[in-house]
N, C-alpha and C positions, 0 to 999 in steps of 0.2 A: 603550784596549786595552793589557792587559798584554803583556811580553815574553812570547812564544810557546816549548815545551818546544824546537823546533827550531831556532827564531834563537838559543836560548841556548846551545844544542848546538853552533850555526855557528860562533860566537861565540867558545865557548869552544876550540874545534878554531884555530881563525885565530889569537888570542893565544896561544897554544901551539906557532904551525906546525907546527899535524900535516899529514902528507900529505896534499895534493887538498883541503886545507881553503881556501887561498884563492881556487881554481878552483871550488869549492861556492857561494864567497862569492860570485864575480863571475856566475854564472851565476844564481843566484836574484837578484841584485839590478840585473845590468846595463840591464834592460827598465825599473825604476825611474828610474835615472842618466839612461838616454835618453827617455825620458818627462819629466822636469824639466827637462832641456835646452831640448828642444822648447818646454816649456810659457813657462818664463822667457825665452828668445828672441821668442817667440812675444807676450808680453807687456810686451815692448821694443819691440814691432813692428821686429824682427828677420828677416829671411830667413838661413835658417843652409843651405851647401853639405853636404854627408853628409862632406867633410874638415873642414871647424870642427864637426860633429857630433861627429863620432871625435876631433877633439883637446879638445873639451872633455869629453865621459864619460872621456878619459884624464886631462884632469887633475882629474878628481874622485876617478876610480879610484888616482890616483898621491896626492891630497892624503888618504885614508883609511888608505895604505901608508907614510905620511912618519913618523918618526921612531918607526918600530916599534910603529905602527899606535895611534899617539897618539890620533887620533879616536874608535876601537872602545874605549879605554883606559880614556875621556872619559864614554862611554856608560853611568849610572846605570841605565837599565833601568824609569826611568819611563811610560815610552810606550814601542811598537812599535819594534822597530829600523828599520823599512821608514819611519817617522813620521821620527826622529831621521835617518836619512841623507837622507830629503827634505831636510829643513831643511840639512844637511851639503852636500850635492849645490848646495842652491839656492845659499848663501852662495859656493862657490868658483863658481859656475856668471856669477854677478852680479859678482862682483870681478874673474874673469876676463873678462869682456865690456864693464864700465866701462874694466877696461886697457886693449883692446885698442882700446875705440873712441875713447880718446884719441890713442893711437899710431898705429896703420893700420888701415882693415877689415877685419874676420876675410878667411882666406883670399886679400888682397893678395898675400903672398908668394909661395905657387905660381901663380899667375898667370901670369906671366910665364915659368916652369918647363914649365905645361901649354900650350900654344897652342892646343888643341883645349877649353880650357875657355875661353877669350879669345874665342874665334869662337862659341860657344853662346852668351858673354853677349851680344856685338854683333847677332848672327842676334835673339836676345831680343829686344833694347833694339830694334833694329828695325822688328820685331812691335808692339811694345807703342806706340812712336809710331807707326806707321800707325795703329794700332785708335784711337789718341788723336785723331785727325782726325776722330773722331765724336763728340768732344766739344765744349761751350762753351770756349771761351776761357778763363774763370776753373777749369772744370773742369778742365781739362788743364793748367791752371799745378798745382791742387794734387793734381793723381795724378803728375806728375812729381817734385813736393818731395818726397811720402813715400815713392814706391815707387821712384823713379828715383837722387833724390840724398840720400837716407835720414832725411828731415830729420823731426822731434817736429811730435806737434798743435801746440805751443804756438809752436815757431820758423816754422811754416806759416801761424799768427793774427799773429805778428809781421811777418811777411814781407809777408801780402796784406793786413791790417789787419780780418780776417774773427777772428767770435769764436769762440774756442777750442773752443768746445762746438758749434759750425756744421761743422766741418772735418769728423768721424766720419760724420755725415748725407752732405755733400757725395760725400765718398769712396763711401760705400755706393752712392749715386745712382748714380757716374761705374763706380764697378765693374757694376751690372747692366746699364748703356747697354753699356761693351766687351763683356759677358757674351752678349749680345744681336747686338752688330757682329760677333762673331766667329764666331757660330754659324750665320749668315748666309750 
């Protein structure tokens, strides 16, 4: 799909800074930003707070406005703007989250700031091992590796010596047994 008479219009109002042009911008495309958030998290097997939400569509939002909106700059007009900032969005969305999850878990920081988020997670984690006493044994070792101590299929097949392509099934199995224990 070609660039649309409106995104060119948006476009060119934002490189221009015309007034309400980059409030236009943020408003047509923020529901994009937060949408590949989600999606890229989501496909990290990532749990994201609605505070690592908002600081990452910020720093999408901030990496499209960096050096005088180099990104929109960048933009041939090949494909769909909404096409080109997906890819824009995803790229800073993955760089920022391989940083972070070398450094500390998204959201570590205010932890400690919030104590009322500190007590949801523990009340959670509580929860979630009770419901896990209705699992096997090997069940519940690997719902705690992925969803408790964030760990990849592959460090899960390394860890129990189970194959990689076994773990996704297992999971599934151990989520409808809790799904079931809880409904109870």
């Amino acid at each position: 799909m070609a660039l649309s008479d409106i995104d060119r219009n948006l476009l060119e109002r934002c490189l221009a800074r015309k007034p309400r042009a980059w409030e236009d911008f943020v408003d047509r495309f923020t529901g994009l930003v937060i949408h590949v958030v989600n999606h890229t998290a989501r496909c990290r097997s990532l749990m994201l707070s609605s505070a690592d939400r908002e600081d990452l569509t910020a720093e999408v939002l901030l990496a499209i406005v960096r050096d005088d909106f180099a990104v929109l700059r960048h933009f041939r007009g090949k494909s769909s703007l909404a096409t080109y900032l997906t890819v824009v969005a995803r790229r800073v969305v993955v760089r920022k989250l391989v940083d972070t999850r070398t450094a500390t878990p998204l959201g570590s920081a205010d932890v400690a700031a919030d104590g009322s988020a500190n007590e949801q997670r523990m009340t959670d984690r509580e929860e979630v091992e009770a419901l896990m006493e209705h699992l096997d044994d090997s069940e519940a070792a690997v719902v705690r590796m992925y969803h408790l101590e964030g760990k990849t299929y592959q460090e899960i097949s390394r860890t129990t010596g189970m194959p990689t392509n076994s773990v996704g099934p297992m999971l599934t199995r151990a989520r409808a047994k809790l799904r079931n224990a809880s409904a109870r």
